[in-house]
Structure formats: C-alpha cells, structure tokens
C-alpha positions in Angstrom: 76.4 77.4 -111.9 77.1 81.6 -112.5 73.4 83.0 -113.2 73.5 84.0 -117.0 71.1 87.4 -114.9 72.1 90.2 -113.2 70.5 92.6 -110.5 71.4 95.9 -109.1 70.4 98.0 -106.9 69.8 101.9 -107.2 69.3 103.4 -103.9 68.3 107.5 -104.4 68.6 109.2 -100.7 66.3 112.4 -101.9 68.1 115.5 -101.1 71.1 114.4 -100.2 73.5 117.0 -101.5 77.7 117.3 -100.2 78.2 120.8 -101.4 77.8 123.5 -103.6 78.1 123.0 -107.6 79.9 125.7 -109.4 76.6 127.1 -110.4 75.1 127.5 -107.0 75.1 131.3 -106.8 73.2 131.3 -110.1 70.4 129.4 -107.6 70.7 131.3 -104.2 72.5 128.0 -103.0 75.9 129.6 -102.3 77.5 127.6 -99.0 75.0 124.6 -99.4 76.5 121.5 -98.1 73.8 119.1 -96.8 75.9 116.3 -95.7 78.9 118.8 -94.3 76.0 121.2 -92.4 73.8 118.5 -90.6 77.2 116.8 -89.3 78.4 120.0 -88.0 75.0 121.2 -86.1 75.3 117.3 -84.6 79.1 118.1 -83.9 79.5 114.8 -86.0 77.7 111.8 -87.6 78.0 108.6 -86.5 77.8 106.5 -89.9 80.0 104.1 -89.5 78.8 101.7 -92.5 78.5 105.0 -94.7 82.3 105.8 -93.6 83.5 101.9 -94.3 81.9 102.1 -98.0 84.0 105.6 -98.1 81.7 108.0 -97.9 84.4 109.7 -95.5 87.1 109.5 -98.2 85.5 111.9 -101.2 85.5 115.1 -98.5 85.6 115.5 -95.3 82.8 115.2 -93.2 83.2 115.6 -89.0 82.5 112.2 -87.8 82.8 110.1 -90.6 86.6 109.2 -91.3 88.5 108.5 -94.6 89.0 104.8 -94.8 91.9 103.6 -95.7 90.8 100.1 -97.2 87.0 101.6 -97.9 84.6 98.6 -98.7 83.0 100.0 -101.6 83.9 102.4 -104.6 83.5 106.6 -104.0 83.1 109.9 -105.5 80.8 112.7 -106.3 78.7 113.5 -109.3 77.7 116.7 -110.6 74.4 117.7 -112.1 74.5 118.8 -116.1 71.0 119.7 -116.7 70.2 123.5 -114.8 68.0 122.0 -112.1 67.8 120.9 -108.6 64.3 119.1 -108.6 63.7 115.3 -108.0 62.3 114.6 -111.7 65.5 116.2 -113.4 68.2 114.8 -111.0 66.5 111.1 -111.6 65.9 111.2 -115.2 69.7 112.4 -115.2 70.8 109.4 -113.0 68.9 107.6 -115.9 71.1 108.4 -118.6 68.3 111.0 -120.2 68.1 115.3 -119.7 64.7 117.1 -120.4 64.7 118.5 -123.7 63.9 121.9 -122.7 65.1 123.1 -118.9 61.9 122.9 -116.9 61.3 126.7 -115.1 60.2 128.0 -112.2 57.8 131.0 -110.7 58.8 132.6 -108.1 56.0 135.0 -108.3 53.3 132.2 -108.8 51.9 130.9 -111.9 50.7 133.4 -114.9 47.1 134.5 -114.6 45.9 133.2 -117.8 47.2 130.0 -116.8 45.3 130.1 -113.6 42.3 131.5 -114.8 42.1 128.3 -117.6 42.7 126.1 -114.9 39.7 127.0 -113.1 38.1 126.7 -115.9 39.1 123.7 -117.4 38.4 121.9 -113.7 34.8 123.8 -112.7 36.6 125.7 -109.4 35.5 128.4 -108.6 38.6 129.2 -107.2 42.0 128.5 -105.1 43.8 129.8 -102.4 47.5 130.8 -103.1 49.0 130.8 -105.8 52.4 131.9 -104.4 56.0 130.0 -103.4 55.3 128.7 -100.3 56.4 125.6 -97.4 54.2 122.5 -97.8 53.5 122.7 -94.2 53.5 126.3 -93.8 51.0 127.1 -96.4 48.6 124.4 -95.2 48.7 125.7 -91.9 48.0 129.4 -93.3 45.3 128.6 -95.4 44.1 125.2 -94.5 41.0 126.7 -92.8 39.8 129.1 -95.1 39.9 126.4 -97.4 37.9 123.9 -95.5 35.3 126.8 -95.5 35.6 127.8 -99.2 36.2 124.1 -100.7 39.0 126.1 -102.8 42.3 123.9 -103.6 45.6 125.7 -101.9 47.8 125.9 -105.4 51.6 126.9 -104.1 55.3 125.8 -105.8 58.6 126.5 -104.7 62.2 126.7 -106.1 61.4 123.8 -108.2 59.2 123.3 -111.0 56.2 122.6 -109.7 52.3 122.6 -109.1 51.3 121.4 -106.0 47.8 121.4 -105.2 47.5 121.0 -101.3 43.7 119.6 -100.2 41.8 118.1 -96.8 40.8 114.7 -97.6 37.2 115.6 -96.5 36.7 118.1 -98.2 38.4 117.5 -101.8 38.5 113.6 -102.0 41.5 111.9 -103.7 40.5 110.9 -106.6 38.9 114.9 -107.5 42.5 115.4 -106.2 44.4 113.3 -108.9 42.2 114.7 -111.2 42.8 118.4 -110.5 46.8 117.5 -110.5 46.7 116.0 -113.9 44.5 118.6 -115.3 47.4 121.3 -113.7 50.3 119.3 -115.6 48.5 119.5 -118.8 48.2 123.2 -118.7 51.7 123.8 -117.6 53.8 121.6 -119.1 54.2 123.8 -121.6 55.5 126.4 -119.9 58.3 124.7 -117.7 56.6 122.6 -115.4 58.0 119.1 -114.5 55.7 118.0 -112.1 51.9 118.5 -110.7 52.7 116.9 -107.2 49.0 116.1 -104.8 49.5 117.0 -101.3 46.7 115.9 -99.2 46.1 116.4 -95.6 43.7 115.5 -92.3 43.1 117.1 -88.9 41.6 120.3 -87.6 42.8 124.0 -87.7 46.2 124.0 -85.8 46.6 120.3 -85.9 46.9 120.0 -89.7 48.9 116.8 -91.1 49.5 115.7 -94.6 49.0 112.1 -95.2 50.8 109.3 -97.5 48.6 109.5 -100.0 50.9 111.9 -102.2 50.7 111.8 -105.6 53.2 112.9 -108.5 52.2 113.6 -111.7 55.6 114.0 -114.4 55.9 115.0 -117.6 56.9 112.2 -120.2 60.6 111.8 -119.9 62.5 111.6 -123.6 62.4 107.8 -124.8 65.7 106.0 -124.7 66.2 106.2 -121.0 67.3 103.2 -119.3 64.4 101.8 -117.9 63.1 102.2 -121.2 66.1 99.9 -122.2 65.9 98.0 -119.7 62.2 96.7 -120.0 62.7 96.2 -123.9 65.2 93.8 -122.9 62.9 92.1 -121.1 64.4 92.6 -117.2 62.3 93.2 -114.6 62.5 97.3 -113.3 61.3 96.9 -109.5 60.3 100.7 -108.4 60.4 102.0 -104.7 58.8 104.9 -103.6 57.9 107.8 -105.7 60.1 107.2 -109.0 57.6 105.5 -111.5 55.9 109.3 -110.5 58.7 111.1 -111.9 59.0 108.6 -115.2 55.2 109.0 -115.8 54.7 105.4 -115.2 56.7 104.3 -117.8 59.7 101.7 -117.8 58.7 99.8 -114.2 57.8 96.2 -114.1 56.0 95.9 -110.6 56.2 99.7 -108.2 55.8 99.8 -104.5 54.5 103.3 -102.7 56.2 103.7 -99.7 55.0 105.8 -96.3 58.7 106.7 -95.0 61.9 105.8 -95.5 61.9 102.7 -93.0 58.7 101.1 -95.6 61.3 102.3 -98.3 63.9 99.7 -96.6 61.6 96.7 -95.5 59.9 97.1 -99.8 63.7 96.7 -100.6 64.6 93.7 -98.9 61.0 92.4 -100.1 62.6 93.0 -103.5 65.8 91.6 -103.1 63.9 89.0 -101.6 62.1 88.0 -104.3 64.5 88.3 -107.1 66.7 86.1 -105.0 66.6 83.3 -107.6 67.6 85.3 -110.6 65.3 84.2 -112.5 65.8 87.8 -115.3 67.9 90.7 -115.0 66.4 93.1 -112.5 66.9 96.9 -111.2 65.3 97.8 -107.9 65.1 101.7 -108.1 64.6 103.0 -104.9 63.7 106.8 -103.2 64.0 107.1 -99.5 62.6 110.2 -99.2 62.1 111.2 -95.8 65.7 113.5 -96.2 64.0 115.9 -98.3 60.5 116.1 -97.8 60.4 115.4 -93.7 63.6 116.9 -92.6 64.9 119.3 -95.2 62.2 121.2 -96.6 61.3 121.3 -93.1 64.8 123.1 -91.8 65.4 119.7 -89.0 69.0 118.9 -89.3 68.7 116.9 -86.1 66.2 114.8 -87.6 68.2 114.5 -90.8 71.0 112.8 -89.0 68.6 110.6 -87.1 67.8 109.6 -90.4 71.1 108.9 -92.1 72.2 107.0 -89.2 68.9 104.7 -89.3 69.9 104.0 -93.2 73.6 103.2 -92.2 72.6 100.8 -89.5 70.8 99.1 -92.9 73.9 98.9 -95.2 75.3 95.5 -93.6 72.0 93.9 -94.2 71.7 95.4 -97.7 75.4 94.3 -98.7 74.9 90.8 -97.4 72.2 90.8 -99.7 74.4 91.1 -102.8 75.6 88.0 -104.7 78.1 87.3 -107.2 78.2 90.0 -110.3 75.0 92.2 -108.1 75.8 95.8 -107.7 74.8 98.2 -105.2 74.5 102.2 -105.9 74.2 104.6 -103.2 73.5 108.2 -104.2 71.2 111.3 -104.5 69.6 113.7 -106.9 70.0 116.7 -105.5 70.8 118.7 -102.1 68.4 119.7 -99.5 70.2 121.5 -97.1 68.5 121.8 -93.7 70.6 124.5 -92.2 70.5 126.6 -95.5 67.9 130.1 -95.5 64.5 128.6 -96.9 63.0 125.3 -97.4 64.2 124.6 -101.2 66.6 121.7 -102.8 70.3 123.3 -103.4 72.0 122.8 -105.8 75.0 120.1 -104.9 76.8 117.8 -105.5 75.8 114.3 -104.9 77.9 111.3 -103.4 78.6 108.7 -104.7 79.1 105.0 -103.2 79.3 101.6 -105.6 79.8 98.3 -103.5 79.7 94.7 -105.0 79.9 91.1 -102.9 83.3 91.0 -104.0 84.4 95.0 -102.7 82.4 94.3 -99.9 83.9 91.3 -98.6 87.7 92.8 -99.4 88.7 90.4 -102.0 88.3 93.2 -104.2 89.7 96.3 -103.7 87.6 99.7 -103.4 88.7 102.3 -105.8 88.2 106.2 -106.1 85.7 107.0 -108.9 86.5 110.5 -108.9 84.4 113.3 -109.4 82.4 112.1 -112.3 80.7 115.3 -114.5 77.2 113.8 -114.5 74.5 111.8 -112.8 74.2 110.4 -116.2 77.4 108.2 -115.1 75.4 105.9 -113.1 72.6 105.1 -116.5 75.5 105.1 -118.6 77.6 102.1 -115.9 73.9 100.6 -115.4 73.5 100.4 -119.2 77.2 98.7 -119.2 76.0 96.3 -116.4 73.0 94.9 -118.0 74.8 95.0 -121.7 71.8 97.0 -122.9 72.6 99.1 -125.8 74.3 102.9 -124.5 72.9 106.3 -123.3 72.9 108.8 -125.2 74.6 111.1 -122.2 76.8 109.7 -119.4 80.3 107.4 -118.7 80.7 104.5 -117.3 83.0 103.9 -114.3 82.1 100.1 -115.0 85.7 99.1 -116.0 86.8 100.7 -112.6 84.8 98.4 -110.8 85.9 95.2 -112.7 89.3 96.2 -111.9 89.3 97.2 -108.8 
C-alpha cells in the first residue's frame, strides 16, 4: 500500500556556483564560473552521473555533455537577496530572506566594537582584525598567538566573525563561548554568522581541525523547516546547516568531518527513514568544495571532489522510492581559479530526480532558469503540502508532469 509520508532529499554542494549573476561586478566576481573554470583547468570533468541527471544540458561545461533523454529535471537558480554567504544562500533555498542584507568589512570590524568585545569576554586582546584566508592568517599569526594566548579575529567577503584558536591554548568550549559573545555584539551591525575555527600542530605545521563551530543569527520564522516540524515531519540535518538556522527547525543533526562522512550520514538517513514511518527532509552540506578546495584556490582538488560525489548519485537514486524526491544544488559560487579566496556570486545548478525520472518512465524536463533559490522551499513546501512561503515558485507541477 502507497505510504500516506513523503521524504526528500536536499543535497547543498557548498560553493558550487555555474557563473556570474548579473550583479557580479557589484561583488568583484566578474568572470566567476566555478563549475565552467575547474573543468577547464582539468581540460574536462568526468561526471558522468552529474551529465545523465543533465547537469550538461543547462550550459555547457567541457566534459560533461547535454543529454538528450537526461534522467532527472535541470536548470539554474539565481540568488535574490545581495549576498554570497552560506547562511543567506540556505535560508533562501528555504523559502525565507534576512530582513535586513547582512554587511561586510573589508577593513575589519569598527573599533568600538572590538574594544566591547574584549571587554565583554575578559581578553586582553586579539590578533587581527583584518580580511584574511583561514589558513593563511593562521599560519601568520598562529605563533604569536600561542605566545600571547590572544584569539586571531579575521572575516572575509562574507559576513562574518571568525575567531581562529589552538586547541591548547584556548579550549573549545572558551572558544564557543567567545564566538557567541562575537555574534551578540555584531548582529547588529550586519553580521550573519560568528563561525569557530580551531586548530593543532606546531609553527609551520598548523592544521585546523573538525571541531568548527557556526554560530547564526535567528532566521525570520515561517521558513520551511519551521513548517515543516509544526507539521510534525522529521527534518534530518547533515553537516553544518542546523548552524546556519540557529538550531532551529531540525529533528535529529549529524556534524560531518568531510564530504565522504557527509555521504555515508546520508545513506544512514535514508537508511533509517526507509520505513516511512512520517514525512521527512534530509538537508544536507557537503562542504569540502568551499571550505577545502575553493577558499583554498585547488581546482584540481575540486574536480577530485565532484567526481567522488558523482560516483555516489547511482547509489543515492536507487535509494528513492515512489513519490521521494531528490534536489541537487548549491548556495553560492566559490570559484577556485577566481583572484582571492571569497564565495562569488553565481549562479547555482539545479538538478531534481524522482524514482520515476530516474528509471525513464518519466520523462526529465527543463526547469528553466528559475529567479530564486526560494524555488526549491517554495516546491518543498508544495511536496510536503505544508502551508506556502512567503517568497519562491514552485516547479512542482513540472515534475508531476514530466
């Protein structure tokens, strides 16, 4: 008998862009084309599971041909809300935009605000204060710090606080602490996120560990997890999105080391909600494309990485049973070959499979370019019959009648 439950899958490949938005001059992103650029410096990606879904058919990408009888449903979405951050692009994907843009600073954060923050946590002071690579800063100032005990405070082209620290010297949990105590101070003026980045080793051999923490900003109630767990389904989180939603709206959340954890947490997921036993969303982040390949300029390992996620896809879509729905998509670009080490602000794709598309009795269908992530909550919210987003469209009917 037809389950009266449904279950779909939301898979976020973290900076995953396929070229510039309109507005990418406004950002310094002019030219950005993640998925375009890595292909090119590997004179081609071999995806073929990406290509039979049609990833290949909504632009072209060396190495990954149009299909002509694609097994799943394609397009690109832009982003509305003026951003190019993880917290934005996934409350979008959500159906929900922050209320007020978040901002960044590009010459550091305001003194005042600095000097309350030392004050508010009993440092005597930080190292930094500046725009700066993760990995770059740490290997600048990671020393000096271990002799000082002063927190490295650095952000970049997105709106953030990121408080870099030695495990042995600042534990976690003082960690944690000092990241929530740098949200509350600068949420109000633009910041999304206070994000912990610890890290081990000796001078010259520094490493930052799993141990990672986000720290969001409330998003705007109404969202659809929000929807979702009112309805009473179960909201499964992979990675680091319950971080970006504050906590809220997940059911059971799963931390992941890398993006091959990120895969084996899914199949646990899909796994267990097997037997249908409520409505479920598994809302996943493979983040290894943004923080371990593009913010560190590797479009070789970039590639590596897609191509390990496509060998996946078969598995994943033999997973799916009747009325399940698979989403394959991004939040924003992270362009390895681009100048810097920032998101860029892209396009995302967009790639929609179902047991029926997958199998061929169904036919896959172009979903055109869709004018914001919001499309995905507002075809989620359509799915699981929960009441609709305030932002967003759903290409829902396009599925059903493809």
């Amino acid at each position: 008998m037809k389950s009266p439950f449904k279950r779909a899958l939301l898979l976020v490949m973290d900076g995953v862009g396929i070229g510039e938005l309109p507005d990418a001059a406004d950002f310094g992103d002019q030219g950005a084309h993640t998925l375009g650029h890595v292909a090119n410096h590997q004179s081609g990606l071999q995806l073929p599971n990406f290509a039979t879904l049609g990833l290949g058919n909504i632009e072209p990408i060396e190495g990954v041909p149009a299909d002509p009888k694609p097994r799943g449903c394609y397009g690109k979405m832009a982003e509305t809300g003026l951003g190019k951050d993880s917290t934005a692009g996934h409350w979008e994907l959500c159906g929900v935009l922050p209320e007020k843009p978040f901002r960044t600073y590009p010459d550091g954060f305001p003194n005042e605000i600095m000097r309350s923050f030392c004050e508010r946590t009993g440092l005597k002071g930080y190292l930094g204060n500046r725009p700066a690579s993760g990995t770059g800063i740490i290997a600048e100032l990671g020393e000096e710090h271990m002799k000082t005990g002063h927190p490295i405070v650095y952000t970049s082209a997105d709106p953030v606080f990121q408080i870099a620290a030695h495990e042995e010297v600042i534990p976690l949990s003082e960690l944690y602490r000092l990241c929530e105590l740098a949200l509350e101070l600068t949420e109000p003026i633009g910041i999304g996120r206070a994000i912990a980045r610890p890290f081990r080793g000796l001078p010259g051999d520094f490493v930052r560990t799993a141990a990672r923490k986000d720290f969001s900003v409330v998003p705007p109630v109404g969202n659809l997890l929000d929807k979702l767990v009112d309805q009473g389904s179960a909201v499964y989180g992979v990675g680091k999105v319950d971080n970006l939603f504050a906590g809220r709206g997940f059911t059971k959340c799963e931390h992941t080391r890398n993006n091959q954890h990120g895969v084996e947490t899914i199949f646990e997921f899909l796994a267990a909600t097997e037997k249908r036993e409520q409505s479920s969303l598994i809302f996943a982040n493979l983040v290894d494309f943004d923080t371990t390949y593009g913010h560190r300029n590797d479009p070789e390992g970039f590639a590596t990485a897609l191509m390990q996620l496509d060998a996946q896809i078969p598995k994943l879509a033999q997973q799916l049973q009747q009325d399940d729905l698979l989403i394959i998509t991004a939040d924003h670009g992270n362009d390895p070959t681009h100048p810097g080490s920032d998101h860029t602000r892209e396009y995302v794709p967009l790639l929609v499979t179902t047991a029926a598309i997958w199998s061929q009795k169904n036919k896959g269908v172009d979903l055109g370019l869709r004018n914001s992530f919001a499309d995905v909550g507002a075809t989620l919210a359509e799915f699981f019959a929960v009441t609709p987003l305030k932002h967003g469209k759903s290409f829902f009917s396009l599925l059903r009648a493809s």
